[in-house]
KOLKOL-754151 format. One record per atom (N, C-alpha, C): residue in three letters; z, y, x. Coordinates in steps of 0.001 Angstrom, whole numbers. Atoms other than C-alpha are relative to their C-alpha. Layout:
- ALA, Z, Y, X
...
END
This chain:
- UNK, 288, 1435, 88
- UNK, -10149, -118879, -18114
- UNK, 977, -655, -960
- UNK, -1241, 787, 942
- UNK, -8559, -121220, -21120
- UNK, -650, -1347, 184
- UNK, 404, 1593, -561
- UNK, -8571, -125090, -20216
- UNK, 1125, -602, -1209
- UNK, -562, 819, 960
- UNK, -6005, -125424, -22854
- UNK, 39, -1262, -871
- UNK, 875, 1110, 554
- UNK, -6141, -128833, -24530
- UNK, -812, -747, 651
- UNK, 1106, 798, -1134
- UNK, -8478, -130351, -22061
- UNK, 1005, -933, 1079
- UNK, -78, 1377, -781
- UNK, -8189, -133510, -20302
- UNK, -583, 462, 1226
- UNK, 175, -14, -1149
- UNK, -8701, -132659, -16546
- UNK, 523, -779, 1233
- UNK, -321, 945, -878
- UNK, -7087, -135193, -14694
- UNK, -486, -11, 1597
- UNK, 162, 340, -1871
- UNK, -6988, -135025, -11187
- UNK, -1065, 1002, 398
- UNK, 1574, -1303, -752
- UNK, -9915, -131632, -10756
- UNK, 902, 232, 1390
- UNK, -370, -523, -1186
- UNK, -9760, -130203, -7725
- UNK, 151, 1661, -221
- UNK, 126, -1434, -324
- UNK, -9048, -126634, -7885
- UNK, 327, 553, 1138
- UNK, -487, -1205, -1078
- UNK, -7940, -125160, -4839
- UNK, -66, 1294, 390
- UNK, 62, -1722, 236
- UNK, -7553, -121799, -3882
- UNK, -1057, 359, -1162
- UNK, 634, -47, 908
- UNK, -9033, -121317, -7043
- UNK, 447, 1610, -904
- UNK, -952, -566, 945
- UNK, -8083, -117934, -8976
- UNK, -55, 65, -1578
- UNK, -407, 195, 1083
- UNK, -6401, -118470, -12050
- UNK, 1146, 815, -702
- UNK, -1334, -1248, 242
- UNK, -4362, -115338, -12361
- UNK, -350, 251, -1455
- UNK, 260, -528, 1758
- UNK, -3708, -114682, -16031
- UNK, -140, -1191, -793
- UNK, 1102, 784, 435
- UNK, -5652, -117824, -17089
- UNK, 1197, -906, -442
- UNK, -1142, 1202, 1296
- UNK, -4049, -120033, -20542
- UNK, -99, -1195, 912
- UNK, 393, 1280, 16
- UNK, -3591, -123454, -19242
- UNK, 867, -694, -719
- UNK, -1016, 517, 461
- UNK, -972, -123883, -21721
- UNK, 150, -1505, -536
- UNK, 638, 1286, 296
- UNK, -904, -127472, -23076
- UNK, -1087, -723, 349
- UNK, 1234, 448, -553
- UNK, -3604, -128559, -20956
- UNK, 658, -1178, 998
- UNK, 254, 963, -673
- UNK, -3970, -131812, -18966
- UNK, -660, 187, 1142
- UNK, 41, -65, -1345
- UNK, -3701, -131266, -15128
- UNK, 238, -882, 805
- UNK, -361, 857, -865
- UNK, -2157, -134466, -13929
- UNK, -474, -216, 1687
- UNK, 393, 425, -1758
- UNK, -2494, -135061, -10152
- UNK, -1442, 702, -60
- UNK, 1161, -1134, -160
- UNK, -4648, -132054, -9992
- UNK, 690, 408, 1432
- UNK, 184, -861, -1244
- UNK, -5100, -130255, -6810
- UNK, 285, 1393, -128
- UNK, -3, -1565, 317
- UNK, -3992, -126822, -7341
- UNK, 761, 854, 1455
- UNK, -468, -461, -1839
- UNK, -2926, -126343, -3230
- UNK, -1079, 1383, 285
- UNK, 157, -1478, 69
- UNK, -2823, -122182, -2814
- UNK, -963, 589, -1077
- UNK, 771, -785, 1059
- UNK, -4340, -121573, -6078
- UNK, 752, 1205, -583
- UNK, -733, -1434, 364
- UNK, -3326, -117958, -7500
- UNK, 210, -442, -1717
- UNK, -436, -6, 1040
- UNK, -1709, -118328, -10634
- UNK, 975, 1098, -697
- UNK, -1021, -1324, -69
- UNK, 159, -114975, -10856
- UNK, -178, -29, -1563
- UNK, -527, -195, 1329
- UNK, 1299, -114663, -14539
- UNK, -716, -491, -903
- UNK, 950, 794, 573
- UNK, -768, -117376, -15649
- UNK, 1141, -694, -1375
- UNK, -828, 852, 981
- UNK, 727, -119300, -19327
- UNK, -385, -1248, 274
- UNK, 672, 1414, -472
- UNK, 982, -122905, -17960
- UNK, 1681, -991, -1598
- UNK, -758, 205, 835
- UNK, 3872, -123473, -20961
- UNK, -495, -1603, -547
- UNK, 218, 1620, 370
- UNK, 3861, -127456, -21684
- UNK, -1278, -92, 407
- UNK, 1498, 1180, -764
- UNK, 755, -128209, -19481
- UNK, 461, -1240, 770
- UNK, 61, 1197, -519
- UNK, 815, -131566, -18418
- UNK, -352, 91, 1884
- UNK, 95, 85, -1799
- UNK, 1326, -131194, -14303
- UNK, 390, -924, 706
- UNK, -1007, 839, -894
- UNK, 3056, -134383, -13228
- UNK, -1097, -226, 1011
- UNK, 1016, 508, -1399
- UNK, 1963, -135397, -9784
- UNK, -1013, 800, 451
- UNK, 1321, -1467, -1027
- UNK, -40, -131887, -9158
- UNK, 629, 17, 797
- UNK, -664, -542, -1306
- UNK, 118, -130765, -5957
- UNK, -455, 1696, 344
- UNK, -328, -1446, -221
- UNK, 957, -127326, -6116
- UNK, 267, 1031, 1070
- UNK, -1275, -957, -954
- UNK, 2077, -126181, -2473
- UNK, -961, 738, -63
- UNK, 462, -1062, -645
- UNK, 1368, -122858, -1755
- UNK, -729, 948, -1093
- UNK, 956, -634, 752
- UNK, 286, -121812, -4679
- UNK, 912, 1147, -421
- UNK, -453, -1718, 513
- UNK, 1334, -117966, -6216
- UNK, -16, -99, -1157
- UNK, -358, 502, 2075
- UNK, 2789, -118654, -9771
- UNK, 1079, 1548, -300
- UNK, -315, -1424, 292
- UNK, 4283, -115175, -9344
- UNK, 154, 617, -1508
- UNK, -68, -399, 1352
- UNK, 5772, -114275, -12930
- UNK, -819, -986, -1191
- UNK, 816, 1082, 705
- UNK, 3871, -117425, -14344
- UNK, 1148, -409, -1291
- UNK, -253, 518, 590
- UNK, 5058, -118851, -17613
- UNK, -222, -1728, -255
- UNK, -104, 1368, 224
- UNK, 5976, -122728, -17424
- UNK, 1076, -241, -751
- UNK, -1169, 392, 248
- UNK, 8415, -123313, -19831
- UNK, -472, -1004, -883
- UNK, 309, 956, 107
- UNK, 8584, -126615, -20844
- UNK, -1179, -960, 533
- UNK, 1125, 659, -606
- UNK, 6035, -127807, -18566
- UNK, 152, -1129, 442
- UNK, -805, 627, -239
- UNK, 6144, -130964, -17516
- UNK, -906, -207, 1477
- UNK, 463, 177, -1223
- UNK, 5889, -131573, -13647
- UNK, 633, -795, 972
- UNK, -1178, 1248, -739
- UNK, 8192, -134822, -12623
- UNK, -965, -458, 1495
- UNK, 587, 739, -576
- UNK, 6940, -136125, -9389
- UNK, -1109, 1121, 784
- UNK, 1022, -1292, -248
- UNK, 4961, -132089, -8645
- UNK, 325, 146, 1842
- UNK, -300, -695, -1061
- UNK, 4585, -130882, -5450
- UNK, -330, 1403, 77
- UNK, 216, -1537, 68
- UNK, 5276, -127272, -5210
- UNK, 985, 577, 1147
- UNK, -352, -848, -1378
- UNK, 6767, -126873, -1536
- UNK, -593, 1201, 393
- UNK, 562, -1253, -648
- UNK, 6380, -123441, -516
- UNK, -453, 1154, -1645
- UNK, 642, -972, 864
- UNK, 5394, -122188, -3988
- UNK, 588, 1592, -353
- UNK, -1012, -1155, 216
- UNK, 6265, -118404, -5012
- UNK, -181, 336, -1720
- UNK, 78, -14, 1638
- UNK, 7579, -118582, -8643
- UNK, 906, 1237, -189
- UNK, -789, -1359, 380
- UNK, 9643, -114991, -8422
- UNK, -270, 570, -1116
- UNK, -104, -822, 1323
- UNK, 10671, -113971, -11851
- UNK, -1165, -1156, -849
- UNK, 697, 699, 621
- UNK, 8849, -116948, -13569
- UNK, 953, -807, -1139
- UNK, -448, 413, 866
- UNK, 9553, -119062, -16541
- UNK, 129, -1451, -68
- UNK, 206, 1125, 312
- UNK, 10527, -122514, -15965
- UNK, 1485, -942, -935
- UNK, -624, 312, 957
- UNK, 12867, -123263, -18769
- UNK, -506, -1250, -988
- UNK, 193, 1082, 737
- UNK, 13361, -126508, -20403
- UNK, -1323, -527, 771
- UNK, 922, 358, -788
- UNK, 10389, -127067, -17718
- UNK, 549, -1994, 592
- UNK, -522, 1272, -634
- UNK, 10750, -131136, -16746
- UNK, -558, -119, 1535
- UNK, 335, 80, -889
- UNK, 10846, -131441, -13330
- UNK, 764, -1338, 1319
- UNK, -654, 1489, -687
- UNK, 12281, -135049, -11963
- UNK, -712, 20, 1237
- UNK, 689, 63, -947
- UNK, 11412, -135588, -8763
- UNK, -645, 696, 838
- UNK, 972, -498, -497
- UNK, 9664, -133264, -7597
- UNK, 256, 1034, 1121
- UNK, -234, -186, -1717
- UNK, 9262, -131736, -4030
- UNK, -365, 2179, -50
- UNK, -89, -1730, 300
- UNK, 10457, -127571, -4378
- UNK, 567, 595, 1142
- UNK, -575, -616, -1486
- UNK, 11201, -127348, -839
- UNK, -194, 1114, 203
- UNK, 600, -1437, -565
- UNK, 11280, -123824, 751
- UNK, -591, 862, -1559
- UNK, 890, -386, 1033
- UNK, 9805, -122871, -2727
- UNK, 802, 1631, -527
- UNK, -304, -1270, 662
- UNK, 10631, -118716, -3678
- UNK, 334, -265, -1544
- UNK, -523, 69, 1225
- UNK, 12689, -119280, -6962
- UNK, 1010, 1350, -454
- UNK, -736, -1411, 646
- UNK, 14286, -115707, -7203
- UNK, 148, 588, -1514
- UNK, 3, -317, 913
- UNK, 15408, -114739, -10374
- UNK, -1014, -935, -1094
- UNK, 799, 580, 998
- UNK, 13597, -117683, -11903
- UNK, 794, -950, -1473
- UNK, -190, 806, 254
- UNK, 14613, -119036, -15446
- UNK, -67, -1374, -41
- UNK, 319, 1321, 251
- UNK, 15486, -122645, -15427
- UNK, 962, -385, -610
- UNK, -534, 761, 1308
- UNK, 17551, -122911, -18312
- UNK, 283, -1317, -698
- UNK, 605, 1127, 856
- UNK, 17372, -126245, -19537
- UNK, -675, -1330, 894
- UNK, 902, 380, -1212
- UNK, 15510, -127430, -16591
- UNK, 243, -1591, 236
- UNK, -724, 1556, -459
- UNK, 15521, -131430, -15878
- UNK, -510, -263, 1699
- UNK, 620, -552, -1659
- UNK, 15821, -130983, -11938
- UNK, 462, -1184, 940
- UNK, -424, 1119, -204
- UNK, 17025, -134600, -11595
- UNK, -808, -902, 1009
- UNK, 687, 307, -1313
- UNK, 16089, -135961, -8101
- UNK, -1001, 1050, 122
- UNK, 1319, -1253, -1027
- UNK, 13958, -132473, -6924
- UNK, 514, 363, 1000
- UNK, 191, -208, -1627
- UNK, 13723, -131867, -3542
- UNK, 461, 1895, -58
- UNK, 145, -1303, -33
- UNK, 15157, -128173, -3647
- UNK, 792, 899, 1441
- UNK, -113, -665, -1308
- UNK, 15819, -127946, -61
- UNK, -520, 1273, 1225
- UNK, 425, -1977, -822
- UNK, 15833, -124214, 1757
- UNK, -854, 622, -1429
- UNK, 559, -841, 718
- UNK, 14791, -123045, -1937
- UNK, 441, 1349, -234
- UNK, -512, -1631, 329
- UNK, 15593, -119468, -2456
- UNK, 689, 214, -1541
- UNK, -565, 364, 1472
- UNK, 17395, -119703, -5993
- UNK, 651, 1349, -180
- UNK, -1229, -1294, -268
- UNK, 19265, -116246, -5253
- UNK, -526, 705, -1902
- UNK, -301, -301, 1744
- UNK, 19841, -114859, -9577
- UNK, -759, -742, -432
- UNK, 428, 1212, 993
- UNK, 18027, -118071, -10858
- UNK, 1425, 33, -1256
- UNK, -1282, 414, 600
- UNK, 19856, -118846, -14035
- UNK, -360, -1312, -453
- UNK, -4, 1597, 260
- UNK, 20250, -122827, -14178
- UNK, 1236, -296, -920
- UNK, -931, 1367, 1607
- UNK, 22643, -123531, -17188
- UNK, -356, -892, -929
- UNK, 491, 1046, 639
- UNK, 21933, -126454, -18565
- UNK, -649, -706, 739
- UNK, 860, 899, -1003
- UNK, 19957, -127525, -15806
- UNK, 428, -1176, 280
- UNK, -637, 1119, -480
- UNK, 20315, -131211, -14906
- UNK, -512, -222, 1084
- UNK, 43, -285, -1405
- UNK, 20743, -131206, -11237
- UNK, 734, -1247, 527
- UNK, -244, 1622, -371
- UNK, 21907, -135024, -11128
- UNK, -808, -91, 940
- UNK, 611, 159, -802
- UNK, 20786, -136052, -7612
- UNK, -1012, 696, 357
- UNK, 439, -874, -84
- UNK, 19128, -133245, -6949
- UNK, 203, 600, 1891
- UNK, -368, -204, -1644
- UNK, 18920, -132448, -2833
- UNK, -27, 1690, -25
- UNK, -78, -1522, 129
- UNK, 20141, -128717, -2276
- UNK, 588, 276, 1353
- UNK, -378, 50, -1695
- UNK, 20575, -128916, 1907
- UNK, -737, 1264, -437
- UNK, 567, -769, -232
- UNK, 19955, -125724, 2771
- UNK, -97, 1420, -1146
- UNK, 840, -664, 762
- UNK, 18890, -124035, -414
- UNK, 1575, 1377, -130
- UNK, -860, -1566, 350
- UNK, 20294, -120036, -1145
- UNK, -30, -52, -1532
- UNK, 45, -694, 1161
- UNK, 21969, -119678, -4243
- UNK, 798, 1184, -557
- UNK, -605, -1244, -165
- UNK, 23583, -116226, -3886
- UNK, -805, 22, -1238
- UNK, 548, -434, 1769
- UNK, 23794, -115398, -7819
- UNK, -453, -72, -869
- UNK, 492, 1304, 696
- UNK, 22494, -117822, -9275
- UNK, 767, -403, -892
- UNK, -769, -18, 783
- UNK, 24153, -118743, -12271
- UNK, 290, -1608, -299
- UNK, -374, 1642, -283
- UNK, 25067, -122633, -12087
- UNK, 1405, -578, -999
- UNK, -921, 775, 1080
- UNK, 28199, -122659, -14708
- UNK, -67, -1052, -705
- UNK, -91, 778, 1806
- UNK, 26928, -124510, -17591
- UNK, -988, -1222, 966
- UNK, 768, 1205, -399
- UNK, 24660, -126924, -15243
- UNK, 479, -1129, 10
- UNK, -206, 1489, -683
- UNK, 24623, -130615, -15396
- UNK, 601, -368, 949
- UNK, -46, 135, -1316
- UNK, 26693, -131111, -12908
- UNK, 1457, -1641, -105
- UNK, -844, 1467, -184
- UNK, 28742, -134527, -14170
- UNK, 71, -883, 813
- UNK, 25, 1353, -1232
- UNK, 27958, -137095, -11801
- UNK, -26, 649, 965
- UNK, -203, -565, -1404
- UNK, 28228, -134837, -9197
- UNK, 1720, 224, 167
- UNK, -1876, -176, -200
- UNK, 31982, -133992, -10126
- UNK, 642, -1295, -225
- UNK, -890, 1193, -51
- UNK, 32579, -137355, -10996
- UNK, 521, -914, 1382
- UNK, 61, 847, -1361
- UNK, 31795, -138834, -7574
- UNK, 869, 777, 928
- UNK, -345, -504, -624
- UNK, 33250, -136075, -6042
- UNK, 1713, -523, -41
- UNK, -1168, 539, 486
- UNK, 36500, -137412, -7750
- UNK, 280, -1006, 723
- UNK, -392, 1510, 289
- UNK, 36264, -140849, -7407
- UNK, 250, 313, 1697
- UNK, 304, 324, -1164
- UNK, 35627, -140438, -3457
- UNK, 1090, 1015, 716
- UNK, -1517, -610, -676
- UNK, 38703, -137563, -2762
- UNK, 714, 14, -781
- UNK, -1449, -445, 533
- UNK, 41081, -137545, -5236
- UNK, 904, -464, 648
- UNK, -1572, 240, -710
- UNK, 43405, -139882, -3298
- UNK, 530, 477, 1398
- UNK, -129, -506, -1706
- UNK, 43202, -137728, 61
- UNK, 629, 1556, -215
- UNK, -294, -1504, 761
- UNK, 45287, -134613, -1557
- UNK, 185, 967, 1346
- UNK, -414, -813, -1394
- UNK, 46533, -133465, 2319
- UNK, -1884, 464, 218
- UNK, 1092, -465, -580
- UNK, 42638, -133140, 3319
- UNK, -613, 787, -657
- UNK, 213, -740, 1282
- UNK, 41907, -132108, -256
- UNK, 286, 1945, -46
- UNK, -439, -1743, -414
- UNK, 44014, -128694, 874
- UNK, -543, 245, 921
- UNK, 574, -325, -1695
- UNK, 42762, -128549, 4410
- UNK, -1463, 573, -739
- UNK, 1502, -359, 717
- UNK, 39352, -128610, 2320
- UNK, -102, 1427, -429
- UNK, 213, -1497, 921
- UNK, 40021, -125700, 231
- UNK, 282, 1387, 529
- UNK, -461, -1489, -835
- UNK, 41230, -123417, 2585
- UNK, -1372, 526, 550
- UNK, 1636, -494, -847
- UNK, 37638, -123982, 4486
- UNK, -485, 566, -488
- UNK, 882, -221, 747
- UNK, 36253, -123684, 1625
- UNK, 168, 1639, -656
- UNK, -147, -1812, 646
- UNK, 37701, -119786, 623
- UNK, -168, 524, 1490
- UNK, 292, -283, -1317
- UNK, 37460, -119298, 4265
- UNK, -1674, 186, 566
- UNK, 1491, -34, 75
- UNK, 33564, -119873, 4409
- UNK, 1, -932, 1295
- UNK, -269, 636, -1608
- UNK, 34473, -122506, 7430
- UNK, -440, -1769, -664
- UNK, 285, 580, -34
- UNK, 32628, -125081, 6085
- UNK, -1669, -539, -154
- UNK, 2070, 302, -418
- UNK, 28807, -126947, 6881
- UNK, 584, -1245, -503
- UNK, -18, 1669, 806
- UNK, 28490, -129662, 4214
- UNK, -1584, -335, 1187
- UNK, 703, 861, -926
- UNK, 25534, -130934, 6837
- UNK, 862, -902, 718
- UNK, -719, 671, -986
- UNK, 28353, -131883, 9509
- UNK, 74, -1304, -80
- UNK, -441, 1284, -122
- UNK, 29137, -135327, 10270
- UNK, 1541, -407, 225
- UNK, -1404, 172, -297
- UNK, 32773, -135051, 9910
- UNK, 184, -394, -786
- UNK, -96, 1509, 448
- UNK, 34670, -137733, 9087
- UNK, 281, 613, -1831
- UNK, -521, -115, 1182
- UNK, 35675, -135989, 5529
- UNK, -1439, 75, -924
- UNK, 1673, 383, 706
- UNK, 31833, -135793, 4749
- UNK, -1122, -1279, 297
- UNK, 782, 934, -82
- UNK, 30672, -138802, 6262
- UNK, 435, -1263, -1037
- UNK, -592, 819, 1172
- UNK, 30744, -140529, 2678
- UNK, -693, -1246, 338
- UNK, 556, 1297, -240
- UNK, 29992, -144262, 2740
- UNK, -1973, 21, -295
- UNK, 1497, 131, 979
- UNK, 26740, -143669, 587
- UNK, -682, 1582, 821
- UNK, 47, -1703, -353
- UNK, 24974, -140389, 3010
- UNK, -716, 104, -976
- UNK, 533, -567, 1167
- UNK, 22523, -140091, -505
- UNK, 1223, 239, -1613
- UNK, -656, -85, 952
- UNK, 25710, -140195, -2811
- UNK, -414, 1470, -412
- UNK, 374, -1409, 721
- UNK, 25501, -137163, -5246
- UNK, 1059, 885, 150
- UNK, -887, -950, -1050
- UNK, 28315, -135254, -3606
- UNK, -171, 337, 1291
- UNK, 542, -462, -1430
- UNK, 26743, -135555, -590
- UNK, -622, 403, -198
- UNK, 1672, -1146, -111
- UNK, 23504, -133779, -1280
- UNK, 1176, 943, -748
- UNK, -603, -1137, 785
- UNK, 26027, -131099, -3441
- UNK, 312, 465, 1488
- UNK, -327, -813, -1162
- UNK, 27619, -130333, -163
- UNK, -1321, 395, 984
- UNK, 1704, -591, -812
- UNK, 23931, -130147, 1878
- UNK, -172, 1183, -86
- UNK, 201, -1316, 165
- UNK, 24198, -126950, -131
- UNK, 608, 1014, 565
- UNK, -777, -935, -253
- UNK, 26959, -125440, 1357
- UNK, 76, 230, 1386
- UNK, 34, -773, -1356
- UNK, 26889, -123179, 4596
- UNK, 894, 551, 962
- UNK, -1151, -732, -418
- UNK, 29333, -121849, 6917
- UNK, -642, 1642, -84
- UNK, 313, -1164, 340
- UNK, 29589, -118450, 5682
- UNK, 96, -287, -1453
- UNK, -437, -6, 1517
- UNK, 29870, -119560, 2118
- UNK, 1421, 22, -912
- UNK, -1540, -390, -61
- UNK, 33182, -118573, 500
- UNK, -94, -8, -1997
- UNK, -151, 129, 1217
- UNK, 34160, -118696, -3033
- UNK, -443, 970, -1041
- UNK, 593, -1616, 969
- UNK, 33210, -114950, -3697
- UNK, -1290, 28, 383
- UNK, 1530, -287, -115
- UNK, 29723, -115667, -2360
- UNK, -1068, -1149, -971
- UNK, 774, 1048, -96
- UNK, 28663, -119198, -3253
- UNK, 348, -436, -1525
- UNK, -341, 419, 1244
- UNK, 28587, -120038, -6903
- UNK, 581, -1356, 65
- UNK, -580, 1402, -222
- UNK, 29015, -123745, -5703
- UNK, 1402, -451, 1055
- UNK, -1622, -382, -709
- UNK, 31720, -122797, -3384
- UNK, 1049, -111, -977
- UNK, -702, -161, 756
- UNK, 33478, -121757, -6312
- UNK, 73, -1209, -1548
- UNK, -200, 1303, 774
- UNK, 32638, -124766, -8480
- UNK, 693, -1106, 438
- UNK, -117, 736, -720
- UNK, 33708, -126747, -5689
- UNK, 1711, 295, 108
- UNK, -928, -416, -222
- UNK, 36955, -125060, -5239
- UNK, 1206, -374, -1603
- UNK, -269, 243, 1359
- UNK, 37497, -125294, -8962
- UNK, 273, -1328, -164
- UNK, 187, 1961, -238
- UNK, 37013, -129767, -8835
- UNK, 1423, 65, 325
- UNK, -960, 98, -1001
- UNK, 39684, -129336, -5868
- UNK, 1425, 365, -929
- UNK, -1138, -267, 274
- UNK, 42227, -127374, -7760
- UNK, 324, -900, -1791
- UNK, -615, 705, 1013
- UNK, 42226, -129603, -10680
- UNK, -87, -1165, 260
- UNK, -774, 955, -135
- UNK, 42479, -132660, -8860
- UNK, 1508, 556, 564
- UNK, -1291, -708, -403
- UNK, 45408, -130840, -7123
- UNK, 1128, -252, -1130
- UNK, -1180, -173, 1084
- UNK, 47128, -129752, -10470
- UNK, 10, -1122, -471
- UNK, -521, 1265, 547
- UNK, 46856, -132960, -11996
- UNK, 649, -951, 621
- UNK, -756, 366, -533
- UNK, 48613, -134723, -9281
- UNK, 1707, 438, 572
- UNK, -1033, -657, 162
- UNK, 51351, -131973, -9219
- UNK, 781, -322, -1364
- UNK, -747, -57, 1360
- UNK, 52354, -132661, -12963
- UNK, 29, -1550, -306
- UNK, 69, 1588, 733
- UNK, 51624, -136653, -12758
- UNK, 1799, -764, 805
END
């Protein structure tokens, strides 16, 4: 099937199969595509904002640069897929199988990527500004180079002057003895949607600096507010 180029606005496909099938540059908007099979389908810059994707099997699918701000793709299984430079604002990736998926580039700015499976995703570059990550596994996941400014900034602004808790913190934090969920008083930030608060959502007890890529980003923040208050 090639729909490429085509204006489809809002079809209904559902369980529909579309395994293989071009929809590259094609016009899907607030399409229906709930448990459609898309297994290694080229959806590369198709127009998806506001589809509703759950459940659908994108299994090795090519979306890169797609744009899908505002998508719903709770539950979807994108293992080993291509969503690089893919725009995805907003959009609801709950529970969603992201194993080993590029997202390079990715604009993941406010997405819902709560309990996603992310385990060897590589997100550098990704912009993960307000981005909800309660829950989500990212065992190996590669998160260095990500967007992650306003998340370290706030994280700043809101502990740098607490350096005693600041250590207490970091010990938890190589220790794996901390649940960014809790309601303790060192996480109950004024703002509970601030963008340090959803960063911690991510983190688990059991997460430790040698497991949790964000553990170790997190640990990293800590020791350079640290050192810079040691040398000021």
């Amino acid at each position: 099937m090639n729909i490429n180029d085509e204006g489809l606005t809002g079809p209904d496909l559902r369980n529909v199969n579309l395994k293989g099938a071009n929809l590259s540059y094609g016009y899907l908007e607030n399409a229906n595509l709930r448990g459609t099979d898309l297994r290694g389908a080229d959806i590369k810059s198709a127009h998806l904002n506001g589809a509703d994707l759950g459940n659908a099997n994108q299994k090795g699918a090519n979306l890169r640069g797609a744009h899908l701000d505002y998508a719903y793709l709770r539950g979807v299984d994108l293992r080993g897929g291509d969503l690089s430079y893919a725009s995805l604002k907003c959009a609801d990736l709950g529970g969603a199988d992201l194993r080993g998926v590029d997202l390079r580039g990715a604009n993941l700015s406010g997405a819902d990527l709560s309990y996603t499976d992310l385990r060897g995703a590589d997100l550098n570059y990704a912009d993960l500004e307000n981005a909800y990550l309660r829950g989500s596994y990212l065992k190996g996941s590669d998160i260095r180079l990500a967007n992650l400014i306003q998340i370290k900034e706030d994280f700043f602004k809101r502990t740098a002057p607490q350096l005693q808790e600041l250590k207490t913190l970091r010990s938890a934090l190589i220790a794996g003895k901390v649940n960014g969920q809790s309601k303790t008083r060192f996480f109950a930030f004024q703002n509970s949607v601030c963008p340090i608060q959803r960063w911690f959502l991510g983190i688990s007890p059991g997460n430790t600096n040698e497991s949790s890529e964000m553990v170790k980003i997190t640990v990293g923040w800590i020791d350079e507010i640290l050192n810079s208050n040691s040398h000021g």
